[in-house]
C-alpha positions in Angstrom: 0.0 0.0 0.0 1.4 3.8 -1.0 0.7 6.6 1.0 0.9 10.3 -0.3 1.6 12.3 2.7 1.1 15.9 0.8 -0.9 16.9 -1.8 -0.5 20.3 -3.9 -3.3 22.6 -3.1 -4.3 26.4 -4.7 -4.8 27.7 -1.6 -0.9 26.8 -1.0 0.4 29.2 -4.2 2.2 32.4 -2.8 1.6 34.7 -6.0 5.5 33.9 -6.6 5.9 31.9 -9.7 9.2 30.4 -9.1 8.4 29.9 -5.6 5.3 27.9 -6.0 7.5 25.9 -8.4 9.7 24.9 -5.7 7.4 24.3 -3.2 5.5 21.5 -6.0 8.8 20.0 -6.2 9.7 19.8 -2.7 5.9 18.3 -2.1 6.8 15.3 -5.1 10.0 15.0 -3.0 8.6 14.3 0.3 6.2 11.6 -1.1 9.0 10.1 -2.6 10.6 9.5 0.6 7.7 8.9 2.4 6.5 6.2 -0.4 10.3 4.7 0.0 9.8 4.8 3.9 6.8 2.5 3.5 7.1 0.7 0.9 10.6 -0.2 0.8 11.0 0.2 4.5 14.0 1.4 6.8 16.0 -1.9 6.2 16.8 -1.3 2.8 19.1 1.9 3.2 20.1 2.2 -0.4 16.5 3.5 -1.7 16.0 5.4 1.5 19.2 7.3 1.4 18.8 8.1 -2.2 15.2 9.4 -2.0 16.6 11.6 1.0 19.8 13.1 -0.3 17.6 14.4 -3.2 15.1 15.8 -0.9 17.9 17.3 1.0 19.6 18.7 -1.7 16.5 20.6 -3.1 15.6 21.9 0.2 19.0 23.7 0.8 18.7 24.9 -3.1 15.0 26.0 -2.6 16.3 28.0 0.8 19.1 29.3 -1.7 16.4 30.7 -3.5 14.4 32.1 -0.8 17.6 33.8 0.3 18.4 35.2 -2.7 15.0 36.5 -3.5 14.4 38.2 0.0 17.8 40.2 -0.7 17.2 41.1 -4.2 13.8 42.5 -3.2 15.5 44.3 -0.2 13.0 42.7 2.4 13.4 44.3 5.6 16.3 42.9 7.9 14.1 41.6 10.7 12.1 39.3 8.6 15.4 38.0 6.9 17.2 37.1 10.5 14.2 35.1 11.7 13.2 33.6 8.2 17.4 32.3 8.4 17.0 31.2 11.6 14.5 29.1 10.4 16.1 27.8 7.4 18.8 26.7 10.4 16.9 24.7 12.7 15.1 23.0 10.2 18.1 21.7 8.3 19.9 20.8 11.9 16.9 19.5 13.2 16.4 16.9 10.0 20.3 16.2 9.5 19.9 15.3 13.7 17.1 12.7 13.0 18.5 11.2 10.0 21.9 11.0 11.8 19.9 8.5 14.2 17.7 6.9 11.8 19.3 3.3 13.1 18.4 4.4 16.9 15.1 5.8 16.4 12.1 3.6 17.2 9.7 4.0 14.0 11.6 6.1 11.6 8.7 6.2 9.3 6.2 8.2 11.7 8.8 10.1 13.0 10.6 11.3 9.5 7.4 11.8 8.0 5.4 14.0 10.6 7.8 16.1 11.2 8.8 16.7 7.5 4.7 17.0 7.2 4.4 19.7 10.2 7.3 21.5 8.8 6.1 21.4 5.3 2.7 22.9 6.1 4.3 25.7 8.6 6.9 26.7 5.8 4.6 27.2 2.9 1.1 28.3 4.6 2.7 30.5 7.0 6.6 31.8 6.8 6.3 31.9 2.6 3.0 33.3 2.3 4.5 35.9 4.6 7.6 36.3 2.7 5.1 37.0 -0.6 2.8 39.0 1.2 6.2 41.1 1.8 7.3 41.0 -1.9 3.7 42.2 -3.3 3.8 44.9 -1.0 7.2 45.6 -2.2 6.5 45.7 -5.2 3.0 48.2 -5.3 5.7 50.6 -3.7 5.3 50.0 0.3 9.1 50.0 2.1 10.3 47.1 3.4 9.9 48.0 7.4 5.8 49.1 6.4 5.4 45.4 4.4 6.9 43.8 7.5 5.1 45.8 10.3 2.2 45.2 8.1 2.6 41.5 8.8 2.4 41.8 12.2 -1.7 43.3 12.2 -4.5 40.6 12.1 -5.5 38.9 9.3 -8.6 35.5 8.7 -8.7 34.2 12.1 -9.1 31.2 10.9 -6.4 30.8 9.0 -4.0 32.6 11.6 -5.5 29.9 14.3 -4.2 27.0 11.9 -0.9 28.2 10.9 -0.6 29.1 14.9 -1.5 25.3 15.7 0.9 23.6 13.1 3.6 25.9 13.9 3.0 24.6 17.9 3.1 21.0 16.8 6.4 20.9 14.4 8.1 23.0 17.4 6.7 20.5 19.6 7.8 17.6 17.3 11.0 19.4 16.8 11.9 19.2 20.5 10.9 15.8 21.0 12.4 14.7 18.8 15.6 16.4 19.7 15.3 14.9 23.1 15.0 11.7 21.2 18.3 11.8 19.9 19.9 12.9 22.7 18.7 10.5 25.2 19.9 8.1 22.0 23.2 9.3 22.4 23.4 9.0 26.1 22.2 5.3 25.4 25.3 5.0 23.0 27.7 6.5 25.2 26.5 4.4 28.5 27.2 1.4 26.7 30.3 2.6 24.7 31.7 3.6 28.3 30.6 0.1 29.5 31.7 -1.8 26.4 35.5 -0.3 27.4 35.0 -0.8 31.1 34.4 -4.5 30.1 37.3 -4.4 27.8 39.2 -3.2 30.4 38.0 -5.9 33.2 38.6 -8.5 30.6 42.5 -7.4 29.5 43.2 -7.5 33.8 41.5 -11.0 34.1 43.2 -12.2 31.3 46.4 -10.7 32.8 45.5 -12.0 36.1 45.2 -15.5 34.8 48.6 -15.0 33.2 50.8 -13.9 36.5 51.6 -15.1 39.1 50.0 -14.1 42.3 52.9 -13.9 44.6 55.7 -12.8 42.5 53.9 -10.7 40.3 55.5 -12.1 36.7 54.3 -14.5 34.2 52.8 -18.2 35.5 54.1 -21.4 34.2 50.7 -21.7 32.0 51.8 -18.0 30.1 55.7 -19.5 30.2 54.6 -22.5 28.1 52.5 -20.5 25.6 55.3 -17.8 25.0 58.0 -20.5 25.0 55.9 -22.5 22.0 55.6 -18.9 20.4 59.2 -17.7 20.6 60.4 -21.1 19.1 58.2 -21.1 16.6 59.1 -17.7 15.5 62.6 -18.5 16.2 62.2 -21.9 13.9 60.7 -19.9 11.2 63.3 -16.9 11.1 66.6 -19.3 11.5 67.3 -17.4 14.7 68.3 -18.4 18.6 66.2 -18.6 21.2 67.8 -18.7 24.4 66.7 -19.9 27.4 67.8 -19.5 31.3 66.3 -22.0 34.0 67.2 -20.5 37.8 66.9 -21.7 40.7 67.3 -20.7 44.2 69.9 -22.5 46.4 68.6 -24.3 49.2 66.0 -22.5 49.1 64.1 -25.4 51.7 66.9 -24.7 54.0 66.2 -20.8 53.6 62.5 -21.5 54.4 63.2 -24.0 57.4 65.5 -21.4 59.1 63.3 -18.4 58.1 59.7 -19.3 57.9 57.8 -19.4 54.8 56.6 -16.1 55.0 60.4 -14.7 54.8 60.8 -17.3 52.1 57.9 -15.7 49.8 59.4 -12.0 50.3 63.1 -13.4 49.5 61.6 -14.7 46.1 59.7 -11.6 45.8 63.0 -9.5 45.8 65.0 -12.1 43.9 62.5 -11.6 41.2 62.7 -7.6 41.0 66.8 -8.1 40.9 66.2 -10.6 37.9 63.7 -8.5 36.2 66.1 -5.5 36.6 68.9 -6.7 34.3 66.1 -7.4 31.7 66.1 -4.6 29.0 64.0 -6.1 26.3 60.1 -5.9 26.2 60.3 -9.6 24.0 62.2 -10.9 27.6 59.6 -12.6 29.4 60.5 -13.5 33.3 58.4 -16.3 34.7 57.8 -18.4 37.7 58.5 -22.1 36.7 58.0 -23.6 39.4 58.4 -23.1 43.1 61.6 -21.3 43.8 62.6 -22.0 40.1 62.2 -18.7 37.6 62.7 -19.1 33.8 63.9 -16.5 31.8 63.1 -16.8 27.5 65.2 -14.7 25.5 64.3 -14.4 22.3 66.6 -13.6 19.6 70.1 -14.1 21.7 72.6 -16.4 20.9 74.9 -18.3 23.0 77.4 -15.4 23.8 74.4 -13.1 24.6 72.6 -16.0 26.7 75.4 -16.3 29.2 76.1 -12.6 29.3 72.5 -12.1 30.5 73.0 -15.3 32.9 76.3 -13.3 34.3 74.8 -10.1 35.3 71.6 -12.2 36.8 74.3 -13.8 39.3 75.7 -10.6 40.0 72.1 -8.8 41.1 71.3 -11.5 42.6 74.8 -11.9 44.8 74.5 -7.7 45.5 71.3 -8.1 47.3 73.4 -9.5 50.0 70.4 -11.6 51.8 71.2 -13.6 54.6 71.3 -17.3 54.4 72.7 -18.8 56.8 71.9 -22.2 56.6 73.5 -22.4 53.1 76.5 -24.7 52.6 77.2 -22.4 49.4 77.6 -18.9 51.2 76.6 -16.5 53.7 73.7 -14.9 51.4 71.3 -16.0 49.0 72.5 -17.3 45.6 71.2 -18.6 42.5 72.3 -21.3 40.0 72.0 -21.3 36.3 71.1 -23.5 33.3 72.1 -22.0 29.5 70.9 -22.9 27.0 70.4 -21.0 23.4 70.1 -23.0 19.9 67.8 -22.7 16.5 64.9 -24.2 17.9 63.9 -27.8 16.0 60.0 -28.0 14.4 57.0 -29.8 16.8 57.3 -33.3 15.5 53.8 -34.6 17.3 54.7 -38.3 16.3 57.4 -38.3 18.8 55.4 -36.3 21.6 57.9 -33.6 21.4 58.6 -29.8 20.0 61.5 -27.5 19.7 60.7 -25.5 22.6 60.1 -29.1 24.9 64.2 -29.8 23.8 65.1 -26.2 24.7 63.7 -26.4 28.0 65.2 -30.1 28.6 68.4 -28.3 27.4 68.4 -25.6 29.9 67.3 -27.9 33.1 70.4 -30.4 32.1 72.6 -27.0 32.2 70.5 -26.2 35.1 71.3 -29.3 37.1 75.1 -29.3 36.2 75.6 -25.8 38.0 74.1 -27.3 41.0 76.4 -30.6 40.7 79.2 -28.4 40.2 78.9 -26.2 43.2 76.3 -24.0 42.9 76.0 -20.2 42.5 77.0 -20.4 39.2 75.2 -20.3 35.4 76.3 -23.5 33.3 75.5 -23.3 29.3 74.7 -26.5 27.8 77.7 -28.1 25.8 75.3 -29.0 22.6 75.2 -26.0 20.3 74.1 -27.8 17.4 70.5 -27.6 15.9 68.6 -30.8 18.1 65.7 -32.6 17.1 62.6 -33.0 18.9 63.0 -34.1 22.1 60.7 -36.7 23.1 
């Protein structure tokens, strides 16, 4: 079913040729788009946006018109401010709605009676005004007699109508502004809430990722940047080296301190690690117990055992008392090397390149403690290594 929302009427024509020629277009326009509203519904945007960009276009060129006309007949400066203004609102007012079609609840009664109210307020009251002005212009009046002239009483009838439309497009005017700003608070509120959730997510997902005590990445992130880094590494032909610490007699430390004392040593064990770590790609974990892993990607052998050096050293300034330890006076740490191309996963054997990197590393690891302790050990095998079952 079709609906023609406006229909050209006599009583409508303003005396001004050109005018009244505008006005029939604009009328043809608005049932365009109100026939695309209902027939083709708000869905299918590509009818619908047409049918309004015309209408849209022909009402700023018809205000163009207006414009021009009002100056070229000199019409008195007061009527031209408020007939401006009014060009204003309406264009800001219908770019507004149409800027929250998607939003609105039923575009198609909202669009159209405003469009309707406005359409009946434009050209039976501020146009017939505007050519009541002209004509009085033209038989010779000045322009501030033809506008004062506007302002005495004219049919009642009439002036009670135009009164009543002009009261319901300002009223549909500011509901529907309200409308689209209580839209836009919607959109904001759950834009704002949509990053607060964001936001909560990227900490739980962090929090599931570190380790609670220490404060640096958990075994389960260790293993998934570990498989990353090798298979980058892998990829790229380049090392990946790897340091497995652990703290020496660290049950002893615990026994003669308490475990409480034991969690803050680790904690400040950590931080003297983490401080000789430059990189953003060097990822500091907790291992296991009082076992830290450090994954170093990009870093040969030479680099690997530079990094290992200055990790004894921080750890060996802190100085902390230990003095159940047969290794020394303070709290040391020893150190398993290892840095190699890593080798491709090779499922069929239950293995991967980062699996032999890590079983590198702990051998290296458990050499420095069989050799004495507070000491870093790289692994002798340098070559490429296959997966390790």
């Amino acid at each position: 079913m079709t609906r023609t929302a406006f229909v050209w009427d006599e009583s409508f024509a303003t005396g001004l040729p050109e005018v009244d020629g505008q006005h029939r277009e604009l009328i043809n326009l608005f049932n365009e788009l109100g026939l695309t509203l209902f027939v083709h519904g708000v869905q299918d945007e590509g009818p619908l946006v047409d049918a309004f960009g015309r209408m849209l276009r022909y009402v700023e060129s018809h205000f163009a018109e207006e414009e021009a006309l009002m100056r070229r007949m000199g019409v008195d400066s007061r009527y031209v401010t408020s007939h401006l203004a009014a060009h204003a609102q309406f264009l800001e007012h219908l770019q507004m709605l149409w800027s929250q079609r998607a939003s609105l609840p039923d575009l198609r009664v909202t669009l159209t009676e405003f469009l309707a109210s406005w359409m009946a307020l434009h050209i039976l009251g501020s146009d017939q005004s505007l050519a009541r002005q002209v004509h009085a212009i033209e038989r010779g009046s000045t322009p501030a007699q033809a506008f004062e002239d506007e302002g005495e009483p004219r049919d009642a009838g009439t002036g009670v109508l135009i009164e009543l439309v002009g009261r319901l497009y300002n009223a549909l005017a500011n509901q529907n502004r309200q409308l689209v700003l209580i839209n836009q608070q919607l959109e904001e509120r759950v834009a704002e809430r949509t990053r607060a959730l964001e936001e909560a997510n990227q900490a739980l997902r962090a929090m599931v990722r570190t380790d609670g005590l220490l404060g640096i990445a958990n075994r389960a992130h260790f293993d998934e940047r570990i498989e990353q880094a090798c298979s980058l590494a892998w990829r790229q032909e380049r090392h990946v080296g790897l340091l497995m610490i652990d703290l020496d007699h660290f049950k002893r430390y615990n026994d003669w301190y308490g475990h409480r004392q034991g969690d803050i040593c680790l904690q400040i064990v950590v931080r003297a690690v983490a401080s000789v770590l430059k990189r953003d790609t060097d990822l500091l974990a907790r291992y296991g117990g009082e076992e830290l892993a450090v994954i170093l990607p990009d870093t040969d052998r030479e680099g690997s055992v530079a990094v290992a050096e200055r990790v004894l050293q921080a750890v060996r300034a802190l100085q902390l008392n230990h003095a159940d330890s047969p290794v020394a006076p303070y709290v040391t740490v020893s150190i398993g090397v290892c840095s190699r191309v890593p080798a491709p996963a090779d499922p069929s054997r239950g293995g991967s390149g980062a699996a032999g990197l890590i079983a590198c590393a702990d051998e290296a690891l458990y050499r420095a403690k069989g050799e004495g302790r507070d000491r870093s050990v790289l692994a002798e095998k340098a070559v490429r290594f296959q997966a390790v079952a």
